[in-house]
GUTI-712556 format. One record per atom (N, C-alpha, C): atom name; residue number from 1; x, y, z. Coordinates in steps of 0.1 Angstrom, whole numbers. Atoms other than C-alpha are relative to their C-alpha. Last residue first. Layout:
N
DRENKE;atom;n;xx;yy;zz
DRENKE;CA;NUM;X;Y;Z
...
END
This chain:
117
DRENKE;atom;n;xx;yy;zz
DRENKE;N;117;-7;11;-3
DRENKE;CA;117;154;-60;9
DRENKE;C;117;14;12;-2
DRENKE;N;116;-5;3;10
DRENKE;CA;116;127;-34;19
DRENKE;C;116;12;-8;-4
DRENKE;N;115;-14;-5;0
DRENKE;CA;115;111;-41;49
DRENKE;C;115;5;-5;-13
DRENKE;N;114;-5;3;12
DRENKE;CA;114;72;-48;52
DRENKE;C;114;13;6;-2
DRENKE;N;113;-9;-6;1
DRENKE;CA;113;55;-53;86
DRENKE;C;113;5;-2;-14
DRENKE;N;112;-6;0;12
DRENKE;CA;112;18;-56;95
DRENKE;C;112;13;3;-5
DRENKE;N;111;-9;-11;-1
DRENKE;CA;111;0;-51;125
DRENKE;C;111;9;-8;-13
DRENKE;N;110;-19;10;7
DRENKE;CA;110;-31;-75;119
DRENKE;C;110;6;12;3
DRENKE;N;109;-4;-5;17
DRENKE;CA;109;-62;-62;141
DRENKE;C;109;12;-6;-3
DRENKE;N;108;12;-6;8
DRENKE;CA;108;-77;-71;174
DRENKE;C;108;-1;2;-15
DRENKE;N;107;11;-6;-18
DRENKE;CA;107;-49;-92;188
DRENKE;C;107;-13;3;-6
DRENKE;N;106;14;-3;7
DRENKE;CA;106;-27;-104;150
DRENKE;C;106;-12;2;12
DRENKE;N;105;12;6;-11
DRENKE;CA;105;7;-94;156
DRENKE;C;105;-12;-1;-5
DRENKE;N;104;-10;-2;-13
DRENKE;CA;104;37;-93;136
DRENKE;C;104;-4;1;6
DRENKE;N;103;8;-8;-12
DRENKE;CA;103;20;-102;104
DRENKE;C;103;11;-2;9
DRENKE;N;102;3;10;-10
DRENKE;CA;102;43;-105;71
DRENKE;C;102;-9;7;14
DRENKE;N;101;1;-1;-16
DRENKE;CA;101;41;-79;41
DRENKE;C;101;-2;-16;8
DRENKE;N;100;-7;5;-10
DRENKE;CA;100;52;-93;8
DRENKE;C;100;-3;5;18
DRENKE;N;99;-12;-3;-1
DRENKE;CA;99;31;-78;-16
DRENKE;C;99;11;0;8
DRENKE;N;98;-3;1;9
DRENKE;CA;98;7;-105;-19
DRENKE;C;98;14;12;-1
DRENKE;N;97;-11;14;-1
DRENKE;CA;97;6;-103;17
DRENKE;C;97;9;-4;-10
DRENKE;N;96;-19;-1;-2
DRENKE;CA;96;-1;-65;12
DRENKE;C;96;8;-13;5
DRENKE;N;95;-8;-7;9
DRENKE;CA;95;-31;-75;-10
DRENKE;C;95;14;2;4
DRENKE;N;94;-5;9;17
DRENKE;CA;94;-48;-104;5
DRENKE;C;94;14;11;-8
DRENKE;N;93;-12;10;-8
DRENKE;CA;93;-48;-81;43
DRENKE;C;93;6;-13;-11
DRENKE;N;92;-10;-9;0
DRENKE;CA;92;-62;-51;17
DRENKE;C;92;7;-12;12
DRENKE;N;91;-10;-1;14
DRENKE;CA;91;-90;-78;5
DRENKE;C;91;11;6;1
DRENKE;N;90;-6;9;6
DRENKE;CA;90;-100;-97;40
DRENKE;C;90;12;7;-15
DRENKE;N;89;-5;-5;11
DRENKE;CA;89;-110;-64;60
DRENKE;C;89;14;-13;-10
DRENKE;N;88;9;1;12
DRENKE;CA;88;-123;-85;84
DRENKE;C;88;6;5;-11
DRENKE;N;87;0;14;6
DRENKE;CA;87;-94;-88;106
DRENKE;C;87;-9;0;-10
DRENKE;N;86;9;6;-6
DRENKE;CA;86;-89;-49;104
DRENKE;C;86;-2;-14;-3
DRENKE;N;85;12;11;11
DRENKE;CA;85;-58;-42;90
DRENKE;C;85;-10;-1;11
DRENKE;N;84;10;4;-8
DRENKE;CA;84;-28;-20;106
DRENKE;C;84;-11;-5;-11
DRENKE;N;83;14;1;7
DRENKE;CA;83;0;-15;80
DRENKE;C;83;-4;-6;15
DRENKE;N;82;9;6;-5
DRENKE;CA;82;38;-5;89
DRENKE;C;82;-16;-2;-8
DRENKE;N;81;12;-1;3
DRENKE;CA;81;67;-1;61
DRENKE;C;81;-13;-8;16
DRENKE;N;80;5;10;-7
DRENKE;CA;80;105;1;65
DRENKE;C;80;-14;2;2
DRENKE;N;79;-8;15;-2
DRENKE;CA;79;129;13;40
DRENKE;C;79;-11;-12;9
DRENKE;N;78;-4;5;-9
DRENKE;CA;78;112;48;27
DRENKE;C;78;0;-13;0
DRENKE;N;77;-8;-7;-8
DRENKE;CA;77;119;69;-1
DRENKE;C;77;7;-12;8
DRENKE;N;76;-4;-11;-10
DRENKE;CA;76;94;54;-20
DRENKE;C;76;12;1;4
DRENKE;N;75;-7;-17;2
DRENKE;CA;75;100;42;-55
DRENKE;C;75;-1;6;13
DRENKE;N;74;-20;-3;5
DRENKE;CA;74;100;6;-47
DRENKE;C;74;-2;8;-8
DRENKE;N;73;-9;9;-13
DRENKE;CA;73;68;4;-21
DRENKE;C;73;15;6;-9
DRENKE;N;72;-5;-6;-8
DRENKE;CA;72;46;25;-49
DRENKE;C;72;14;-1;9
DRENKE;N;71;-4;-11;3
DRENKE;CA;71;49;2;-72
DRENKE;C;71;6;10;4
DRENKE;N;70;-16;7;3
DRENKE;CA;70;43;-29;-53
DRENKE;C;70;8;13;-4
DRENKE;N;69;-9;-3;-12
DRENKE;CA;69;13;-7;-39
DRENKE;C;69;14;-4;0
DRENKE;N;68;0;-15;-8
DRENKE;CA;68;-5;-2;-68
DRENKE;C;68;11;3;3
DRENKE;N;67;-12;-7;7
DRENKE;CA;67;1;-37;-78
DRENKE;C;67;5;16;-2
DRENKE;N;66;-15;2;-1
DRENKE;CA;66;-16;-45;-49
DRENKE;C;66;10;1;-9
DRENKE;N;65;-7;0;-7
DRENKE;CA;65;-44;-24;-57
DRENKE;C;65;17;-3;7
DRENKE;N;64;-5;-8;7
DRENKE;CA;64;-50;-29;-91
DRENKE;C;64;7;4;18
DRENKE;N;63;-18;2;-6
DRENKE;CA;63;-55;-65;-80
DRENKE;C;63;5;16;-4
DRENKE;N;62;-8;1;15
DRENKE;CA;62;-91;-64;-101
DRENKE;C;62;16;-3;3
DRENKE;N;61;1;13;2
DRENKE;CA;61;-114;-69;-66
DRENKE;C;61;4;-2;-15
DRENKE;N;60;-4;10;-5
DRENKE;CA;60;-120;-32;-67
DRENKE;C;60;-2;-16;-4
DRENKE;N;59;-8;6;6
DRENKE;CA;59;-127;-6;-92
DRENKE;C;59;8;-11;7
DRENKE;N;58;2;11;10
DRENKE;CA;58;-162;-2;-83
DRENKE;C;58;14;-3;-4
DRENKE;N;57;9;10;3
DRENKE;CA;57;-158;4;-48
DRENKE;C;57;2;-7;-12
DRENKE;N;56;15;-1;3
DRENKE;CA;56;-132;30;-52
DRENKE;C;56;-4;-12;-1
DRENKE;N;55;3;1;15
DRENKE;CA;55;-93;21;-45
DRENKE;C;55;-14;-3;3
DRENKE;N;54;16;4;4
DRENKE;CA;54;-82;33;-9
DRENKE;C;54;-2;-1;-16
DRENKE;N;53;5;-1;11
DRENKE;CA;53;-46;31;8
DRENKE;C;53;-15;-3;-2
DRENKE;N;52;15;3;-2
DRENKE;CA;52;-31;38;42
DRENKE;C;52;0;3;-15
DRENKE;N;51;9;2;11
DRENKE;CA;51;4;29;53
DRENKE;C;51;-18;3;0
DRENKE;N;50;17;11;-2
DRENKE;CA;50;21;34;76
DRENKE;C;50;-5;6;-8
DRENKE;N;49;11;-6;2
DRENKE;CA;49;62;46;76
DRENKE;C;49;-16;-11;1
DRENKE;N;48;2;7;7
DRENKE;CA;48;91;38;98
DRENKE;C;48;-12;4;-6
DRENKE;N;47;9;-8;11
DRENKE;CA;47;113;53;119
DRENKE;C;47;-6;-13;-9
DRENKE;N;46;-10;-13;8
DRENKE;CA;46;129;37;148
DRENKE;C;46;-12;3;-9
DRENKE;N;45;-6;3;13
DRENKE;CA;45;108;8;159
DRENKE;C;45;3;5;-4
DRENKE;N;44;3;15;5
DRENKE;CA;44;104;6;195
DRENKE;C;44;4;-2;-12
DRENKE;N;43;-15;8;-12
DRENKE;CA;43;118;43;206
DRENKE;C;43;1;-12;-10
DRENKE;N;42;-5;12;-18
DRENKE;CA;42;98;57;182
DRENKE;C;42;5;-6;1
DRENKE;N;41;-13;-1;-8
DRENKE;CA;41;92;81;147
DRENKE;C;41;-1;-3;17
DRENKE;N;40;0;0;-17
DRENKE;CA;40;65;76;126
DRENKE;C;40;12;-2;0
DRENKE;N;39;-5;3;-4
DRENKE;CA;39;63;86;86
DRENKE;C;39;-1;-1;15
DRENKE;N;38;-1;-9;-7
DRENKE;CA;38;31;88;66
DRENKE;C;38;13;-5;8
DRENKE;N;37;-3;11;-6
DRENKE;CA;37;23;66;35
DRENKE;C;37;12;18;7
DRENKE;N;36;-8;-13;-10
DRENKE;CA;36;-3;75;15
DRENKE;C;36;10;-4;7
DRENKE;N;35;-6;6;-8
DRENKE;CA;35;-16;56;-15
DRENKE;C;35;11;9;7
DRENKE;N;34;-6;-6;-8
DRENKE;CA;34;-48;69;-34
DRENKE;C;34;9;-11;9
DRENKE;N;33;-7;1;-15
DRENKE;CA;33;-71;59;-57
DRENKE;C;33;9;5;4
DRENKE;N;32;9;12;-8
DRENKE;CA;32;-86;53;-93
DRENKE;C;32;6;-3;14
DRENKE;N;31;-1;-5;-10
DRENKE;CA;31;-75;85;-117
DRENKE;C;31;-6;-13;8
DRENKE;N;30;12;-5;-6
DRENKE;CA;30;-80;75;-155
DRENKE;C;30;7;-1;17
DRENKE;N;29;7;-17;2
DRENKE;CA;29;-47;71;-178
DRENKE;C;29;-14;7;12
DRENKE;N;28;2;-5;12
DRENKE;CA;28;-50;35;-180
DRENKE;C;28;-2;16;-2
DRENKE;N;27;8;15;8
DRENKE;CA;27;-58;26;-148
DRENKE;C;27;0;8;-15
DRENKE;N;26;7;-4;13
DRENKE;CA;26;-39;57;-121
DRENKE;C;26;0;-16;-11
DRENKE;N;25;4;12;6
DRENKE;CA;25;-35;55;-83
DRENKE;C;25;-3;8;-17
DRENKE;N;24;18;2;7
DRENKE;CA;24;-24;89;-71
DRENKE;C;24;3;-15;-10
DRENKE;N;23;1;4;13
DRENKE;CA;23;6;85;-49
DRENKE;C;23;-13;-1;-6
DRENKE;N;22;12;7;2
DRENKE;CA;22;16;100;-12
DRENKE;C;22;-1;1;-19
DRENKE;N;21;-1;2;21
DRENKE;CA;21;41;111;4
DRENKE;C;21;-13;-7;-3
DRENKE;N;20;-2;14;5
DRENKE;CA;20;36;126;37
DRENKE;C;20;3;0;-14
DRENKE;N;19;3;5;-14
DRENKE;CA;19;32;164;59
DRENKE;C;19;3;-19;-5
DRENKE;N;18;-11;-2;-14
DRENKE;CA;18;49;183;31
DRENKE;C;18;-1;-10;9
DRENKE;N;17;1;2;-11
DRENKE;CA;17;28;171;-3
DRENKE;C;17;7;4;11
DRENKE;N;16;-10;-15;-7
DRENKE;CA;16;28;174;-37
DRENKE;C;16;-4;-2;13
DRENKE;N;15;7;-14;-2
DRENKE;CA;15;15;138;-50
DRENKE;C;15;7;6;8
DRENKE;N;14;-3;-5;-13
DRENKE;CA;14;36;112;-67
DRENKE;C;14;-7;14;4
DRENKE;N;13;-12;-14;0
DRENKE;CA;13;26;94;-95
DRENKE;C;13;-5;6;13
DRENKE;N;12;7;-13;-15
DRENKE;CA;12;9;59;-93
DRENKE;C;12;17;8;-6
DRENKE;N;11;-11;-10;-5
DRENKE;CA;11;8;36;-126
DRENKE;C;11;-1;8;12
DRENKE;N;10;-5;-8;-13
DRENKE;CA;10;-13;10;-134
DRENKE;C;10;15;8;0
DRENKE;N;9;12;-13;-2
DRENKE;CA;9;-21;-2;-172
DRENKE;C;9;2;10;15
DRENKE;N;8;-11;-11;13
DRENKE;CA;8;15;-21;-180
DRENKE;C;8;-13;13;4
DRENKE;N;7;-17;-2;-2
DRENKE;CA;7;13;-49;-151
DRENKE;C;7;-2;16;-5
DRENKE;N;6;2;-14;-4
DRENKE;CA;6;-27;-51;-159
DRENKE;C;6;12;9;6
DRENKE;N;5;7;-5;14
DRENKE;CA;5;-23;-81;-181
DRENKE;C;5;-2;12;6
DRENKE;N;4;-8;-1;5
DRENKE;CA;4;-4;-100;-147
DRENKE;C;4;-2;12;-14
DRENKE;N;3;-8;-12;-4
DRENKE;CA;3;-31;-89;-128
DRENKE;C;3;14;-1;-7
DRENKE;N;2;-8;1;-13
DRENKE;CA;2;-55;-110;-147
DRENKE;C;2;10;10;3
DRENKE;N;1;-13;-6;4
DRENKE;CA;1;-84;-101;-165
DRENKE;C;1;9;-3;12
END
């Protein structure tokens, strides 16, 4: 199945929250993850949020992720997006490239930037 055919089945809705935003992953109606995204505030990069998402074992390697995340990205709030990656972690460094993130350093881990246009 391709991620184009799964456009219409993903959705994330917004969870109640104070301390972040955050979006429950949902596949047709059923519950499949989580996308959080916490705001920082410093000198270096003014405000900006980071990202942390998880989709279950089994429902991985379908793209529900990155279209998750597309989703998520243009309803949040916010303008300017960080992500840390472990190098290994090949599929979530596939995913936010596919959603346009670029690297801005790659040392021990990818640092990750995504700004909305």
């Amino acid at each position: 199945m391709s991620s184009v055919n799964l456009q219409g089945e993903i959705e994330v809705q917004p969870m109640k929250n104070n301390r972040f935003e955050g979006w429950r992953i949902y596949r047709s109606g059923a519950r499949c993850g989580f996308i959080k995204f916490t705001i920082i505030t410093e000198r270096v990069f003014k405000n900006y949020a980071t990202i942390e998402f998880l989709i279950p074992k089994p429902m991985r390697g379908r793209h529900i992720g990155r279209i998750a995340l597309k989703k998520a990205i243009d309803r949040s709030i916010h303008k300017k997006f960080h992500a840390r990656v472990r190098k290994t972690n090949i599929p979530s460094f596939k995913a936010l490239t596919a959603v346009g993130f670029r690297v801005h350093s790659d040392k021990r881990q990818y640092e990750m930037i995504y700004k909305k246009p």
